[in-house]
C-alpha atoms as a printed R data frame, in Angstrom:
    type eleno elety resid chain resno       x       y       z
1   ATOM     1    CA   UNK     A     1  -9.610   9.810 -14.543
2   ATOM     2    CA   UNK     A     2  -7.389   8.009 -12.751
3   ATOM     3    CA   UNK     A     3  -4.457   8.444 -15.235
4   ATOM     4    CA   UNK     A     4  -4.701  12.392 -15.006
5   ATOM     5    CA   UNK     A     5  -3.701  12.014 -11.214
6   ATOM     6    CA   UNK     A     6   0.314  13.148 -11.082
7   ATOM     7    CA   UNK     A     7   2.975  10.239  -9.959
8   ATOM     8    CA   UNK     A     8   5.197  11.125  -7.266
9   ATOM     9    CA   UNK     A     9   9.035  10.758  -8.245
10  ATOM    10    CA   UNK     A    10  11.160   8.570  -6.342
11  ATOM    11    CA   UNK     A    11  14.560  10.215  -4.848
12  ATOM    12    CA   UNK     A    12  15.703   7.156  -2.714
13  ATOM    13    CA   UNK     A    13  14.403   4.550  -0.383
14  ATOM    14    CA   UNK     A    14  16.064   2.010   1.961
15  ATOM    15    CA   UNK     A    15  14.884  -1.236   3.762
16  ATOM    16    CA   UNK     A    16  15.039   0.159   7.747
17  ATOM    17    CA   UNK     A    17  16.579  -3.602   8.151
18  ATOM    18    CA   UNK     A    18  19.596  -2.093   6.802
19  ATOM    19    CA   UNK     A    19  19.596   1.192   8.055
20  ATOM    20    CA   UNK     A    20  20.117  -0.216  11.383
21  ATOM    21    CA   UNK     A    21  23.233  -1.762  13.550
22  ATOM    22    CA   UNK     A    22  23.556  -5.185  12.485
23  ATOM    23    CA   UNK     A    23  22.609  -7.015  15.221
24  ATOM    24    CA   UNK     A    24  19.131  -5.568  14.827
25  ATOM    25    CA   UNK     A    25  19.357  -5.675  10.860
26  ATOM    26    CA   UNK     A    26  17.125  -9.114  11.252
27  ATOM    27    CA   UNK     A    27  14.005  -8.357  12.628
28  ATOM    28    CA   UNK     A    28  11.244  -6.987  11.575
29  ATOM    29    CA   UNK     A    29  10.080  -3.528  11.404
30  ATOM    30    CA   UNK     A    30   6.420  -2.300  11.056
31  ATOM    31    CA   UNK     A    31   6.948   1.369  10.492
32  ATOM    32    CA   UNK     A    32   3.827   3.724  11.610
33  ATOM    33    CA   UNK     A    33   5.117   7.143  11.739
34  ATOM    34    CA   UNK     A    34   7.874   9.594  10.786
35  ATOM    35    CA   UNK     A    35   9.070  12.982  12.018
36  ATOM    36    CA   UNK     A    36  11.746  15.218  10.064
37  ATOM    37    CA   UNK     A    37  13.682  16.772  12.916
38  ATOM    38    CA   UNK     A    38  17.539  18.503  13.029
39  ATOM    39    CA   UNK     A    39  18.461  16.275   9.540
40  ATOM    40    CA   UNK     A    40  17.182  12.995  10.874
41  ATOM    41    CA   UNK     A    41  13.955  10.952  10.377
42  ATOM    42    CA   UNK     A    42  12.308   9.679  14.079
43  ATOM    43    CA   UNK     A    43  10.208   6.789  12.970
44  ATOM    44    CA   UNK     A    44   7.793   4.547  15.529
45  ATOM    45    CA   UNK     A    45   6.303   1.021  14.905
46  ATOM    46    CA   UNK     A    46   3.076  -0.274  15.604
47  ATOM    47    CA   UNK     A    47   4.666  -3.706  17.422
48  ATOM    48    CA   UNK     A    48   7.495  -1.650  19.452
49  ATOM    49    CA   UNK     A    49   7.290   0.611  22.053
50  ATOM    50    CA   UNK     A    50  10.985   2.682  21.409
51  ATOM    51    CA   UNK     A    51  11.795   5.145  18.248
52  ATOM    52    CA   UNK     A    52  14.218   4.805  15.576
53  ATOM    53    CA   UNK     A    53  16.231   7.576  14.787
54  ATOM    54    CA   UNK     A    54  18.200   7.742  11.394
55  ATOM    55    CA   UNK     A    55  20.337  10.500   9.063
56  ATOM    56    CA   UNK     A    56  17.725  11.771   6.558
57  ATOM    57    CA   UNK     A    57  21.306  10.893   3.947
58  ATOM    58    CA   UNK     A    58  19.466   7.104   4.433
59  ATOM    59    CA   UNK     A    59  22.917   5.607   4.962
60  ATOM    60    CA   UNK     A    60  24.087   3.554   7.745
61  ATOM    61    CA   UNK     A    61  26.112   5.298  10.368
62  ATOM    62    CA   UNK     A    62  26.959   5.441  14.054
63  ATOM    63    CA   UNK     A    63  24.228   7.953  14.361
64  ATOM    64    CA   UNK     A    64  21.289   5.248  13.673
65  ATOM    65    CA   UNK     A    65  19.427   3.480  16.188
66  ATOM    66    CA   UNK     A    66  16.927   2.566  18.706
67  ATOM    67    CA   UNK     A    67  16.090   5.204  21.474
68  ATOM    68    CA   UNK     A    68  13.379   5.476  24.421
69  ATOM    69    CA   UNK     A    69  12.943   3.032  27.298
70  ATOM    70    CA   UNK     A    70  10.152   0.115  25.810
71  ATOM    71    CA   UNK     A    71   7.278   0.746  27.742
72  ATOM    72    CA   UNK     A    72   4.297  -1.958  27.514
73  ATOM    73    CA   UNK     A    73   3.128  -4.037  25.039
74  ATOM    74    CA   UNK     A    74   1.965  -1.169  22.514
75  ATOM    75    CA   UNK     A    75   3.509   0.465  20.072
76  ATOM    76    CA   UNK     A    76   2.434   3.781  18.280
77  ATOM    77    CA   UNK     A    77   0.690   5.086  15.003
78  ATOM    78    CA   UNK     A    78   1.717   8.937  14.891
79  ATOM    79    CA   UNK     A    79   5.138  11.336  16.658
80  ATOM    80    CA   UNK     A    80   5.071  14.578  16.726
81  ATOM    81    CA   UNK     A    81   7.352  17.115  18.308
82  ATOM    82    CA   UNK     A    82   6.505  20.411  20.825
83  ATOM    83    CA   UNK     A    83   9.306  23.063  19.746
84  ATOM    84    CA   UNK     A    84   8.404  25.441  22.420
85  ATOM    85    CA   UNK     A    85   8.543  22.530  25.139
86  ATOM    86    CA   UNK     A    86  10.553  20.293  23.469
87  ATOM    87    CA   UNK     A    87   9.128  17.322  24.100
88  ATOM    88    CA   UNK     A    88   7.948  14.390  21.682
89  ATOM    89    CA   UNK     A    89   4.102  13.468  21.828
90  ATOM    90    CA   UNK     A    90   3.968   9.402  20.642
91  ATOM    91    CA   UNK     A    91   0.615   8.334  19.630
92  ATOM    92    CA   UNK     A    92  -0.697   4.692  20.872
93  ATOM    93    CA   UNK     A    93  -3.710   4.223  18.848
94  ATOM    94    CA   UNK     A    94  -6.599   2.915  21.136
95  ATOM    95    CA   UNK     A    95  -6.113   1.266  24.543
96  ATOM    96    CA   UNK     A    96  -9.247  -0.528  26.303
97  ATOM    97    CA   UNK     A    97 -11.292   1.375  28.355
98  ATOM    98    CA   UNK     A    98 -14.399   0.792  30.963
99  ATOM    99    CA   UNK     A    99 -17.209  -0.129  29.484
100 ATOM   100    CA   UNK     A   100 -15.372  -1.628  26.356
101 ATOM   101    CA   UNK     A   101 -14.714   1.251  24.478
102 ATOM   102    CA   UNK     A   102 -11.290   2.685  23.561
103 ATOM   103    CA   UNK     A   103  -9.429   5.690  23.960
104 ATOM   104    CA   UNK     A   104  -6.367   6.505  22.224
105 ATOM   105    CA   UNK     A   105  -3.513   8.561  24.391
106 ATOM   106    CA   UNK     A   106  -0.654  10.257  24.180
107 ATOM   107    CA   UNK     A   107   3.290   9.547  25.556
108 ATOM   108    CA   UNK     A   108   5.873  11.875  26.029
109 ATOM   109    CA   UNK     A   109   9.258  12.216  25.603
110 ATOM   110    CA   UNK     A   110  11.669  14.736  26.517
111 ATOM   111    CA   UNK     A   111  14.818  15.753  24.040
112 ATOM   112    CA   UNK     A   112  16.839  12.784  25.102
113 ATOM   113    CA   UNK     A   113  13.942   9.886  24.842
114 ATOM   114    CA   UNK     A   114  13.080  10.083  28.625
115 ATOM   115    CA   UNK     A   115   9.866   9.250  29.290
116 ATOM   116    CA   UNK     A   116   7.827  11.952  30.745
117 ATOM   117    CA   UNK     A   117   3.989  10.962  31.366
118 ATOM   118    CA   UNK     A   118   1.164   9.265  29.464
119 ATOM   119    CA   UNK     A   119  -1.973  11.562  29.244
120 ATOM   120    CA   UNK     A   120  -5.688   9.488  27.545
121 ATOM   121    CA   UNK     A   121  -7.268  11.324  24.868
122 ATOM   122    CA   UNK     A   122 -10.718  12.950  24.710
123 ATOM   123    CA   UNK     A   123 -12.126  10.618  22.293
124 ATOM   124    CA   UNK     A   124 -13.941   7.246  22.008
125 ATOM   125    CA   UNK     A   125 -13.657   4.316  19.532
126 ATOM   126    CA   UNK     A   126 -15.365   1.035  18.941
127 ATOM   127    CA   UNK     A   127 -12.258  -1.174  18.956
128 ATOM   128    CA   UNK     A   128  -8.447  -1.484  19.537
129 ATOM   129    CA   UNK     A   129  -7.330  -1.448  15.954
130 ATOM   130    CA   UNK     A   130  -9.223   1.493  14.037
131 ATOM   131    CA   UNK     A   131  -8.362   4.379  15.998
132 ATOM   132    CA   UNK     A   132  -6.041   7.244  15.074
133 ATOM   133    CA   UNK     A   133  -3.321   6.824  12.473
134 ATOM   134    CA   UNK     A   134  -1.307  10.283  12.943
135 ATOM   135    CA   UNK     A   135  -0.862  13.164  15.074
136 ATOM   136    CA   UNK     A   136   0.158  16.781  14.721
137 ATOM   137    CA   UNK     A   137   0.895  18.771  17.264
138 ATOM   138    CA   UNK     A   138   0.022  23.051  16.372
139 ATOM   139    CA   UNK     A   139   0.650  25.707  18.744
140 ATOM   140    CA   UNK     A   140  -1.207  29.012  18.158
141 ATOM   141    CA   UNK     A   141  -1.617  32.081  20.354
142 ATOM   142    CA   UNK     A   142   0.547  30.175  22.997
143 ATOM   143    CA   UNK     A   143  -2.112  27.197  23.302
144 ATOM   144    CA   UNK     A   144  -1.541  23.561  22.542
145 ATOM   145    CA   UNK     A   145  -3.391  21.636  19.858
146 ATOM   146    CA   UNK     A   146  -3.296  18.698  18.447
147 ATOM   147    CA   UNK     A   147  -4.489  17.074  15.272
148 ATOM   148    CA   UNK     A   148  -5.088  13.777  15.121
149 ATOM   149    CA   UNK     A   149  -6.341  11.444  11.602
150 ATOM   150    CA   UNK     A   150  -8.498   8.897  11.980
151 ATOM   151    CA   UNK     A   151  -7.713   5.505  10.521
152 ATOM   152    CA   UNK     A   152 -11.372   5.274   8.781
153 ATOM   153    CA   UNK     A   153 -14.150   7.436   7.280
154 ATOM   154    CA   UNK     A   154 -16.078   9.134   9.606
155 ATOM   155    CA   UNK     A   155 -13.997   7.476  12.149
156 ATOM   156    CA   UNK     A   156 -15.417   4.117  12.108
157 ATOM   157    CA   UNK     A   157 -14.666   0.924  11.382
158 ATOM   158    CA   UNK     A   158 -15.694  -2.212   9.517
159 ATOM   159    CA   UNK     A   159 -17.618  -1.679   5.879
160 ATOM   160    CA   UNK     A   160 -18.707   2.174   7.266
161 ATOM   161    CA   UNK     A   161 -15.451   2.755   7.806
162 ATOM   162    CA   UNK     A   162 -14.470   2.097   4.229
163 ATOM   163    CA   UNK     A   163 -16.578   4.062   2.480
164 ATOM   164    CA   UNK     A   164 -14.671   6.708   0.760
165 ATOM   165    CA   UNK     A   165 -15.938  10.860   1.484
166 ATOM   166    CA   UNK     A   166 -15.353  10.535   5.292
167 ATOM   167    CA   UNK     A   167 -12.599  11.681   6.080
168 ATOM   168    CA   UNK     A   168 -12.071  12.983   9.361
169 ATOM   169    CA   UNK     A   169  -9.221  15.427  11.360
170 ATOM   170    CA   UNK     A   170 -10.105  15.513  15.098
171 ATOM   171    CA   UNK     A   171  -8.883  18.592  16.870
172 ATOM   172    CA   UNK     A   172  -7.964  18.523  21.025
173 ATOM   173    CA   UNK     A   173  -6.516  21.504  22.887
174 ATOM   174    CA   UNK     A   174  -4.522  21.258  26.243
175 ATOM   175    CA   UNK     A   175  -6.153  22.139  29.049
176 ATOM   176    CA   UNK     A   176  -6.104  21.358  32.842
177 ATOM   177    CA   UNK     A   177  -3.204  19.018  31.317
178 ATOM   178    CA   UNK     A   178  -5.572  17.109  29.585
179 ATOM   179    CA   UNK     A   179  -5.727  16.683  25.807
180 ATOM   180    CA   UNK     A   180  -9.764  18.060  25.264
181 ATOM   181    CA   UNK     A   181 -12.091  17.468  22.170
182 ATOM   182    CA   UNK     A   182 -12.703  20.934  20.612
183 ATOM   183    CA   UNK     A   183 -13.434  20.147  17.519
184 ATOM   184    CA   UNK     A   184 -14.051  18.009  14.157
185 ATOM   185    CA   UNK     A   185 -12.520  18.870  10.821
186 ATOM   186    CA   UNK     A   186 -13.787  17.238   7.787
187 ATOM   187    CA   UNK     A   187 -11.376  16.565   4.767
188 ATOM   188    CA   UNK     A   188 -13.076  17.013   1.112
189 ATOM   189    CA   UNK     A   189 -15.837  14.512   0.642
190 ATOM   190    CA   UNK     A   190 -13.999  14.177  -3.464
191 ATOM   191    CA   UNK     A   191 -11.111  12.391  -1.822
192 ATOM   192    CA   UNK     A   192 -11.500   8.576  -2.915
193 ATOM   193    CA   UNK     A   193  -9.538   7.076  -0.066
194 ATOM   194    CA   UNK     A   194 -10.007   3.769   1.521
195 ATOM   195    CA   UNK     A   195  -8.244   4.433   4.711
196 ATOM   196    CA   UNK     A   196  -6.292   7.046   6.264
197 ATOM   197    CA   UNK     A   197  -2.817   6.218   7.132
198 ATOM   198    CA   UNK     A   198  -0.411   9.293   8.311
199 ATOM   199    CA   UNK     A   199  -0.077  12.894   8.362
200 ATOM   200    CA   UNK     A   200   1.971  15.829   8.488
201 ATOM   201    CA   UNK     A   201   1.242  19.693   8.882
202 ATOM   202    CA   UNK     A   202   4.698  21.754   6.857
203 ATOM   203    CA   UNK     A   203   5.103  24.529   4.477
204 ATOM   204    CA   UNK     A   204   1.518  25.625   5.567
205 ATOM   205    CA   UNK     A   205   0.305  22.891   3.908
206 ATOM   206    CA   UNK     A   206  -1.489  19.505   4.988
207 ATOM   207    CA   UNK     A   207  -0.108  16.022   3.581
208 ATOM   208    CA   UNK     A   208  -2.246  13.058   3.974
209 ATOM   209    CA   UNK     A   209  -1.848   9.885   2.620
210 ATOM   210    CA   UNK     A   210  -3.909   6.333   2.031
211 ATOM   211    CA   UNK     A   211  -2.305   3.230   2.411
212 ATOM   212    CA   UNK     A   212  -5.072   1.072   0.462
213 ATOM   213    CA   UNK     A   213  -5.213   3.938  -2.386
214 ATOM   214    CA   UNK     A   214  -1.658   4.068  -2.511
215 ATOM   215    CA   UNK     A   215  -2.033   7.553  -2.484
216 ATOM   216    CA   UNK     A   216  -0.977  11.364  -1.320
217 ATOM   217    CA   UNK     A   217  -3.109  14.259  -0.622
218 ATOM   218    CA   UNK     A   218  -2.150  17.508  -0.432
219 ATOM   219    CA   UNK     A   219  -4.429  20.704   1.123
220 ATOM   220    CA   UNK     A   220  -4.382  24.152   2.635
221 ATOM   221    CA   UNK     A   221  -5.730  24.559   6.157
222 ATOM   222    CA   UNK     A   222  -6.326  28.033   7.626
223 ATOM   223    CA   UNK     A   223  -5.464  27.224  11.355
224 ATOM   224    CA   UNK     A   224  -7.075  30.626  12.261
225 ATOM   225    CA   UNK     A   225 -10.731  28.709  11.432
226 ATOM   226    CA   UNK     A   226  -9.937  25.606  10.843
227 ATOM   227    CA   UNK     A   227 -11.096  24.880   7.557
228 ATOM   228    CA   UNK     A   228  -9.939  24.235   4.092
229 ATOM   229    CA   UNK     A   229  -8.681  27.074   1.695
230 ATOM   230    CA   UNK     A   230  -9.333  24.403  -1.439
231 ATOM   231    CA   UNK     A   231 -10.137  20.824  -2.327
232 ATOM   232    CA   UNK     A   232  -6.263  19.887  -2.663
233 ATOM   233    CA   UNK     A   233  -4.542  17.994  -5.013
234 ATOM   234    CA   UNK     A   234  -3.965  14.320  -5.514
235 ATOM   235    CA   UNK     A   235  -0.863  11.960  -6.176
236 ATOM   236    CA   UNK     A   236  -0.156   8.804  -6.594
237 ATOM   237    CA   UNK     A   237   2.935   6.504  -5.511
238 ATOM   238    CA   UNK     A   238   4.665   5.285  -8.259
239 ATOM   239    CA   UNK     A   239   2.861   2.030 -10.248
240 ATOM   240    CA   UNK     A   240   4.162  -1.239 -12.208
241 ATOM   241    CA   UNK     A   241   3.871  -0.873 -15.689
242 ATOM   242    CA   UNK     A   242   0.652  -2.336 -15.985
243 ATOM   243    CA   UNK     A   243  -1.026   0.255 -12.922
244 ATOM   244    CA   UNK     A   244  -0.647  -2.157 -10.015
245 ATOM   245    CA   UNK     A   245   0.198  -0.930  -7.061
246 ATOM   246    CA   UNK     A   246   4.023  -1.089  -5.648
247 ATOM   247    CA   UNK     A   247   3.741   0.839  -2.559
248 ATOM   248    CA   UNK     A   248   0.995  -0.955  -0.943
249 ATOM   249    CA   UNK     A   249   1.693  -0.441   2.700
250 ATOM   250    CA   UNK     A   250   2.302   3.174   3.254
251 ATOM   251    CA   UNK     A   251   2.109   4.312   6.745
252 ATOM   252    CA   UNK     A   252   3.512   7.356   7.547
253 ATOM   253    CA   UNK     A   253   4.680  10.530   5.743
254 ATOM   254    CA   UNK     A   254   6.751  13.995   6.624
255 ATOM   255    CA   UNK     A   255   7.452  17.389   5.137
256 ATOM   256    CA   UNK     A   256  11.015  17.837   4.232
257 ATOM   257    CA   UNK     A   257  11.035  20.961   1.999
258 ATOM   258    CA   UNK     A   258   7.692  22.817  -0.144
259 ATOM   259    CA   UNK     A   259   7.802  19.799  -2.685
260 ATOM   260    CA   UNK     A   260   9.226  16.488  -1.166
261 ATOM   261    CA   UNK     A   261   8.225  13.997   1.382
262 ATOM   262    CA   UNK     A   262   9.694  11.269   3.078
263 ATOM   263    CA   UNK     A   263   7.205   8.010   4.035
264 ATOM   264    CA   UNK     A   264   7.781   4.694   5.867
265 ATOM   265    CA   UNK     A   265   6.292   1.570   4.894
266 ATOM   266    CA   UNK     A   266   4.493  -1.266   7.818
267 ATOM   267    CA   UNK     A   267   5.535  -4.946   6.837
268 ATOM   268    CA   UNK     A   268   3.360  -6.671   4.206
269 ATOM   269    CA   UNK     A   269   0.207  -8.485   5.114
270 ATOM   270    CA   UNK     A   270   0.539 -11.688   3.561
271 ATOM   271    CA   UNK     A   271  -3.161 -12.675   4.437
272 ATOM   272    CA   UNK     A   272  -4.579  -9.995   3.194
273 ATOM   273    CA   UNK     A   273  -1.769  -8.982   0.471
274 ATOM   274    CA   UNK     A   274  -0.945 -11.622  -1.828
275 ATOM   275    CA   UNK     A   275   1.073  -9.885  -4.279
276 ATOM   276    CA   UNK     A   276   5.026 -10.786  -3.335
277 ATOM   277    CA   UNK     A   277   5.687  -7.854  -4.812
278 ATOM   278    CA   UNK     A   278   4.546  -5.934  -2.095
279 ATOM   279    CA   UNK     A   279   7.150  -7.173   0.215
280 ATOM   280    CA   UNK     A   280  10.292  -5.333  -2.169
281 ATOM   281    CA   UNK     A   281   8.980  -1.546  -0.916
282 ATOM   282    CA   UNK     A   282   7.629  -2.800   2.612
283 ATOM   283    CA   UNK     A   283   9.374  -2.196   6.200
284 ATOM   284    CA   UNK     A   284  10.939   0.677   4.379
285 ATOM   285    CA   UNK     A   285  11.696   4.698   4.006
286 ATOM   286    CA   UNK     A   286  11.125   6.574   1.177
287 ATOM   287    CA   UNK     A   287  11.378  10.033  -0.205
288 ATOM   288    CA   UNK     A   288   9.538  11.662  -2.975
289 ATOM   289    CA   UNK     A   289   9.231  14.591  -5.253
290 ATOM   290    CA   UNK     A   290   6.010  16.260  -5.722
291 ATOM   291    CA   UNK     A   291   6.244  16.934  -8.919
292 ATOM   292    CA   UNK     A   292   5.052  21.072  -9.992
């Protein structure tokens, strides 16, 4: 079965390393997120605390760079971007709590990267590291919502968390400038993936993708009811010629037209990734063709 599932096509990719000026071009860069915005992608790193803007050409110019004051010692999973306010929403994951537990939050922005305010999120997790992975943020009949994808099925982690069929979408709505629960979505209990690694809402479709699996899905919400038109339909990033997986540590992923995408890569794991191979697509960004 798993031969019948399309391959995406590669258009081009670039190490960030040399996207950037090159007095940064030696560190390292754990990419988490990425928004398409005004012909640029606006990508954020799980071990740094400012964004990275670059031209969606993926070549280095004057235009590429760091922006946003560092704030803390966190970094952030998901961006997103209010057009009616235009402001940037920056996801930190999970940030300790009373009572032990962990609540993820929200940062914004304004349009030039000044930092605005820092607003918790109506949720709960068991630990620091297996919170949200993404963040969408939806506007309808004047209201503010956002989406956010949790990192492991049924929002857990550990061995529960792995357990393919769980997907979850958790939906808050702005009120009394808070970020409320309103709701849970559930994503189609076929979908085999692992883990759930970034998101993006375009072309009134839903893009999901697994960083374990290796792995896009692609779906149809109806925002009026928030549910699923159909099941979707599944990709794969490309594979070695023997099947093994290349793009091992996909992180984030954004809508650029109806059939491509453009997705960052985190740095390899070498604990828990042992294949070298791994490390020639990491700490990158890539775009894709879905192919018809």
């Amino acid at each position: 079965m798993q031969n019948m599932v399309p391959k995406l096509i590669l258009v081009r990719e670039s190490k960030i390393c040399e996207l950037m000026p090159r007095h940064k071009s030696s560190e390292r860069w754990e990419a988490s997120g990425v928004l398409v915005k005004d012909q640029h992608y606006f990508v954020v790193f799980d071990d740094r605390s400012d964004i990275a803007r670059f031209s969606d050409d993926l070549q280095p110019n004057n235009t590429n760079g760091l922006f946003g004051m560092p704030r803390g010692d966190y970094g952030y999973e998901g961006i997103t971007y209010n057009a009616t306010k235009q402001r940037f929403y920056l996801l930190v994951e999970a940030r300790k709590h009373a009572k032990g537990c962990y609540k993820p939050s929200i940062v914004e922005y304004d349009n030039e990267f000044k930092y605005l305010k820092d607003r918790t999120v109506d949720f709960t997790f068991e630990s620091g590291n297996k919170g949200f992975e993404a963040v969408v943020h939806l506007q309808r009949n004047s209201d503010d919502y956002l989406l956010a994808l949790c990192e492991g099925n049924k929002c857990r982690g550990g061995g529960k968390g792995r357990k393919p069929g769980g997907g979850r979408l958790q939906l808050f709505e702005k009120k009394q400038k808070r970020w409320l629960h309103s709701g849970t979505i559930a994503l189609p209990s076929s979908l085999p993936f692992v883990d759930y690694s970034g998101m993006s809402i375009g072309h009134s479709r839903v893009a999901i993708v697994s960083q374990v699996n290796s792995m896009l899905w692609v779906g149809q919400l109806d925002e009026a009811h928030w549910t699923w038109r159909d099941a979707g339909r599944l990709y794969e990033f490309p594979r070695s010629d023997n099947a093994s997986i290349l793009y091992g540590n996909i992180e984030g992923v954004g809508w650029i037209t109806p059939t491509r995408i453009v997705t960052v890569s985190d740095r390899r794991k070498k604990k828990n990734q042992p294949d070298k191979r791994l490390s020639e697509k990491d700490q990158s960004i890539h775009i894709f063709e879905i192919p018809a």
